[in-house]
Every structure is written in structure tokens, then in C-alpha cells.
N, C-alpha and C positions, 0 to 999 in steps of 0.2 A: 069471831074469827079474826085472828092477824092478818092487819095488811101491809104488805111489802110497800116500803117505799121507791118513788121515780126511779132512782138510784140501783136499788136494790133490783127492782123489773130489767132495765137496763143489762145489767150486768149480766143476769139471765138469759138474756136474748144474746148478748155476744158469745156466751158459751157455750149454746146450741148453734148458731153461726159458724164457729170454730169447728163443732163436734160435725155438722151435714159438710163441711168444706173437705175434713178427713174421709169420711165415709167415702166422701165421690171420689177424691183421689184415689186409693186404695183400690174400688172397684175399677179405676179408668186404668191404674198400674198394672191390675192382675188381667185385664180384657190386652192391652196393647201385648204383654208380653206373649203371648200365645193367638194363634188366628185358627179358624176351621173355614173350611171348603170342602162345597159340594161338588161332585162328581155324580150325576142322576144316570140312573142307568133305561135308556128309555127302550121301545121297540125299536127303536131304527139304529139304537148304540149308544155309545157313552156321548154325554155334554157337561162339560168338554169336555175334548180327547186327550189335552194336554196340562198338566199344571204346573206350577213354579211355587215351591214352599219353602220355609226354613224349617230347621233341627225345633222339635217342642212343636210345631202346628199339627191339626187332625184334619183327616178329607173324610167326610161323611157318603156314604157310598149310598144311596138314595135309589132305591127299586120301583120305577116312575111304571114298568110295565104290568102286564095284566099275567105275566109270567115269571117263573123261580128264576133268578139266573145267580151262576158262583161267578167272584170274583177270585182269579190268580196273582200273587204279585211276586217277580222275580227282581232281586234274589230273596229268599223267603223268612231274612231276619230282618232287625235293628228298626221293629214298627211291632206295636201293641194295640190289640183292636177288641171293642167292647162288647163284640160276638163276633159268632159263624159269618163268613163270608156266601156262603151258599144263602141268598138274599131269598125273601119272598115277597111275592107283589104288595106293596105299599110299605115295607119293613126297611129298615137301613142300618148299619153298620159301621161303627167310628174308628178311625185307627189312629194313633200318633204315631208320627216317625222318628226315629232316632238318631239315625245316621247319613251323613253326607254320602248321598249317594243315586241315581236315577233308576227308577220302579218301572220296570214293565207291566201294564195290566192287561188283562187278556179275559175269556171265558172261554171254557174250552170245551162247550156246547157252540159256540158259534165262530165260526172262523172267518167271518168278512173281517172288512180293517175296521168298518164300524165301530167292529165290538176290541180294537188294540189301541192302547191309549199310553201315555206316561205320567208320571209324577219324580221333579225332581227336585231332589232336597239340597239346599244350602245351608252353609253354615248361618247358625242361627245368632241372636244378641248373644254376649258371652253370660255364661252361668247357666241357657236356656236346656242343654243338655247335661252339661259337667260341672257340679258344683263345686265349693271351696268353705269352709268356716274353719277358721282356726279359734280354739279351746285353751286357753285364754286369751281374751284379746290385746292383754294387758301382765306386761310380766315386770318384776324386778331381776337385773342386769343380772347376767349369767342361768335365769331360769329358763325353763324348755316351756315352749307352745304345740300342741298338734294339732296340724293340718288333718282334718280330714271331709269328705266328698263321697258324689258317687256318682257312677258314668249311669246315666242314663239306659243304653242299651241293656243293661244290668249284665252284663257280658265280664265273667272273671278273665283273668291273663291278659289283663292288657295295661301296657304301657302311660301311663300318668308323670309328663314332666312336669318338674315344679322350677317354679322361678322366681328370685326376690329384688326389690330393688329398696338397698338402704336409701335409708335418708343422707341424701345430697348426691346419689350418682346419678349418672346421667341417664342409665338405662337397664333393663331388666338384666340378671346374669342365670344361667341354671343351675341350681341346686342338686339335684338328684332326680332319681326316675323311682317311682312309687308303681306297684302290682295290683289292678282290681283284683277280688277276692268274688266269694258268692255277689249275688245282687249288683255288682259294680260297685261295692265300695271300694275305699281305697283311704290310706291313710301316712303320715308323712313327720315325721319331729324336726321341729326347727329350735335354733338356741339366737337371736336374734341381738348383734350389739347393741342396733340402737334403735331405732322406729324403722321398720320394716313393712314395704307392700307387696302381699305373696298373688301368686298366680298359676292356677293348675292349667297345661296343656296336652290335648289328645289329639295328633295330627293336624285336624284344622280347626277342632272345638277349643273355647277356652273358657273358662271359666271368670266370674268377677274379680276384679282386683280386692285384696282384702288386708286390712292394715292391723300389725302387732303393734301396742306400741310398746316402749323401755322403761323404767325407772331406774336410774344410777342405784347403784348397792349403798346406802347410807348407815353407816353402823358410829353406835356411842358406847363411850366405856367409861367407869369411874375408875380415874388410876386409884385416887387417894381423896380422903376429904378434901372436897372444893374444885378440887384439878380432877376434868376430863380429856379425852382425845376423841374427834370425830374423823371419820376414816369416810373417803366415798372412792369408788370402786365405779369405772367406766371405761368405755373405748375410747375417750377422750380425755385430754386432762382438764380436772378444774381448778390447778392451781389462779391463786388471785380472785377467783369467785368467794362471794359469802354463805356461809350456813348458816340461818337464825338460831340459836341456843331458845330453846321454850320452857316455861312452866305451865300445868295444866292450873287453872284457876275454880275449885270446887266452888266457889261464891258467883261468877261469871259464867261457868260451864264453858271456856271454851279457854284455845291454849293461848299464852302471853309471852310475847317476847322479853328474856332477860338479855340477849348480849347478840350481834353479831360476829360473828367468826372467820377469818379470812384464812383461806385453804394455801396452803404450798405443794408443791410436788413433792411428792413419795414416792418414787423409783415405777417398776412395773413387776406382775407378776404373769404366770404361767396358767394360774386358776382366777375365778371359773371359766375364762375363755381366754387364749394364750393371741396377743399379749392383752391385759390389761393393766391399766393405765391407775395409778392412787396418788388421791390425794388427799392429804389431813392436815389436821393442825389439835395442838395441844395448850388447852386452856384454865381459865381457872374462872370462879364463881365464886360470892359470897349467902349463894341461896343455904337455907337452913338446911339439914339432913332428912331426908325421905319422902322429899315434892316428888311427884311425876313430872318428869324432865324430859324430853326430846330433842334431837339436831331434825331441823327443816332445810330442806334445797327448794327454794321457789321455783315455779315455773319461771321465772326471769332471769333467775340464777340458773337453773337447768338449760335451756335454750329451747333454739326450734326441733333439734333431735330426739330431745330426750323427757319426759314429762315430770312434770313436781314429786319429790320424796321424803320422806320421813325415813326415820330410824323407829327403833323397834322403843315405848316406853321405858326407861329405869328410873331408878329412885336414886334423889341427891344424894 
């Protein structure tokens, strides 16, 4: 049999290290973000008679007596429960709650105060009711992303604002108001200039902050043997920025820089989002005819707004 060297054992042990380090987080993120509380229902009445929960926690309704009793809660939505309320001795019952809002409980076999309690709901960590993913998270300048989510209550007709904050404003702005549909979905299209962090709100629920980010529209063209022009397209300008001209290297397998290229301004357009901003430059090369060529914008060249781009492959 093979045996692993010091080294080799080593290594091994740090990647199971690594791997129970994830595990525990994971389970300790999915336990914090949701809580359950009991509520026992005993002979002498509820313990407690009163709770304090957020949006996404469950209160397990626990039938501590030697008799059936039902639980009432008014008003009678915005909570999902893992059975019948009408409890039997030693049986119990989960609900989650949905909505900010304060629950009356009652039974309406027994009318002392014993047996009247509350439960009242806060707004919970944001995302815990109202989610947000936008599909792609990752666009080139002028493409569409959609937002979509879904309100928890799973409750349609109801009102989802959205709100964005580009890169470099100070503060969130609102978008538009989006419609749940069946189930509480909801969905929302954004065209985003430049790196974008979006936000669904529902009166006092919010959802996570969730980030698009941009690629500058990078296009190359062969005018004529040897002479190109590279065009980039953004809400900002990059004149005086550089484009690396590439060739792909079939011996190296990876791409190689022939030439830097220095952008000037090119006026603005109307499309694909009014206004945008261009900037090119018209160059020339000595590479042979028919390499795989590319225009590169660096992340350095791009900035903090905007992430690294390429153009589309042609041939010299």
C-alpha cells in the first residue's frame, strides 16, 4: 500500500479543518436567521401569555394538558402552520408568521384570561420575509437584469417597491413598484449604467441588498488590413484610458498583449441608454492576417464602477 507523505497527511487535515469550519457556519447562519418559541398550552392557560417575535420565526403551540384544546389567532392570515390548531393532549402545532403584525390567541372552549394571550410580530432581518435575486448578476453596458423575489405571505396584489443605489450615490433612489402575482412572487427589469445595489420594499419588510454589476460595451472592428478601431460604450467617459490590443497564443494558450491603445472621446449616443457616453481610438497593427485578436479594458482601466471587458474575438 501507498503511503502519504508528512506533507501530504498535512494538507489533508487542513482541508477537512476548512471543510467542518464551513459546515458549522452554514448550520450556525441557517439557525440565527430564523427562531421558534413555545407557547405550552397547560391546564391553568397559556405560558407565556405574551410573545415578542420577528417576520420568518415559528411559535410551537405545545398541548402540556391532559385535554383537547383549539387555538384561535386573530387576524387569521400572514402565518402558515404545520397542522390543525384544534391541539390534542401531548400533540403540538408550528406556525410561522409572516407579517408585521400583533396576534390575538384565544380558545374559545375557555374564556378566562388564562386562556388569552398575544404574539407580536416585528419586522424581521431583511430578506427574512421578502426576497430579491436579480438574474444576471453581471451584465454588459446597456443589457437588462431581472429582479425577481417573493413576499412571503404568498399573498398576490400587493405592492413591492424597488430601489437602486448606483455606484457613487449617496443614497438609495426608487425605481418603480412591482405586483405579487400567485404565491407572492413578484418580478421587476432593470437596465443598470453602472454597478448597481438593488432593494425590494414591502411597507416595513425589506429585502437584502443585492448587487448588479456593469461591463463597459467593448467592441472591435477591422477597418482594413492591419488598421482597427476599438469603440467602448459607457455612462462615463474613458477617454485617455488604455485598451490592451491581444492575440490569442495557441502555443501558450492564453491571450498576449500586442499594443496598448489610448481611447479619445467620441461624442455620445441615444442607445442603448440615453445618454451614453463613447469612446475609441483607431489603430494600426503589424500582426499577420487571421490571429484571434481581441480589445481588453482592465479592471484598472475600468475603475471602481465598472468591471473588466473584452470585446467580442475576430480575426486580424
Amino acid at each position: 500500500m501507498r503511503r502519504r507523505s508528512p506533507l501530504g497527511v498535512l494538507k489533508i487535515m487542513k482541508k477537512l479543518l476548512v471543510l467542518a469550519v464551513a459546515l458549522v457556519g452554514a448550520a450556525s447562519g441557517s439557525s440565527a436567521s430564523a427562531a421558534t418559541t413555545t407557547m405550552a398550552i397547560t391546564h391553568n392557560g397559556y405560558v407565556p401569555k405574551t410573545l415578542t417575535i420577528v417576520t420568518g420565526d415559528s411559535v410551537v403551540f405545545a398541548n402540556q394538558d391532559t385535554a383537547a384544546h383549539q387555538v384561535v389567532l386573530k387576524p387569521t392570515t400572514g402565518f402558515a402552520c404545520t397542522a390543525g390548531l384544534v391541539i390534542q393532549p401531548g400533540q403540538s402545532s408550528t406556525c410561522t408568521f409572516r407579517t408585521v403584525t400583533k396576534y390575538a390567541v384565544s380558545d374559545p372552549n375557555h374564556k378566562t384570561s388564562a386562556f388569552r394571550g398575544t404574539i407580536t410580530v416585528n419586522p424581521g432581518p431583511p430578506g427574512s420575509v421578502l426576497s430579491l435575486t436579480p438574474t444576471p448578476r453581471s451584465v454588459r453596458y446597456g443589457a437588462r437584469s431581472t429582479l425577481s423575489g417573493r413576499l412571503a405571505t404568498g399573498l398576490a396584489n400587493q405592492k413591492i417597491d424597488v430601489f437602486a443605489k448606483e455606484c457613487g450615490a449617496a443614497a438609495f433612489a426608487k425605481l418603480g413598484t412591482a405586483t405579487t402575482v400567485a404565491d407572492g412572487m413578484y418580478t421587476f427589469t432593470v437596465q443598470p449604467r453602472k454597478h448597481t445595489t438593488y432593494e425590494a420594499r414591502s411597507r416595513v419588510l425589506a429585502s437584502t441588498q443585492e448587487l448588479v454589476k456593469v461591463r463597459p460595451r467593448v467592441t472591435l472592428r477591422k477597418l482594413a488590413p492591419r488598421r482597427f478601431r476599438v469603440t467602448v460604450l459607457a455612462a462615463d467617459s474613458y477617454a485617455g484610458k488604455v485598451v490592451l490590443f491581444q492575440r490569442y497564443s495557441s502555443t501558450q494558450r492564453r491571450w498576449v498583449r500586442v499594443r496598448a491603445v489610448v481611447l479619445v472621446a467620441g461624442g455620445t449616443l441615444t442607445t442603448p441608454i440615453n445618454p451614453t457616453s463613447v469612446s475609441k481610438a483607431v489603430f494600426r497593427s503589424k500582426l499577420r492576417a487571421r490571429l484571434r485578436v481581441r480589445a481588453l479594458l482592465t479592471q484598472a482601466q475600468a475603475g471602481t464602477c465598472y468591471a473588466a471587458s473584452a470585446s467580442a474575438t475576430i480575426r486580424s
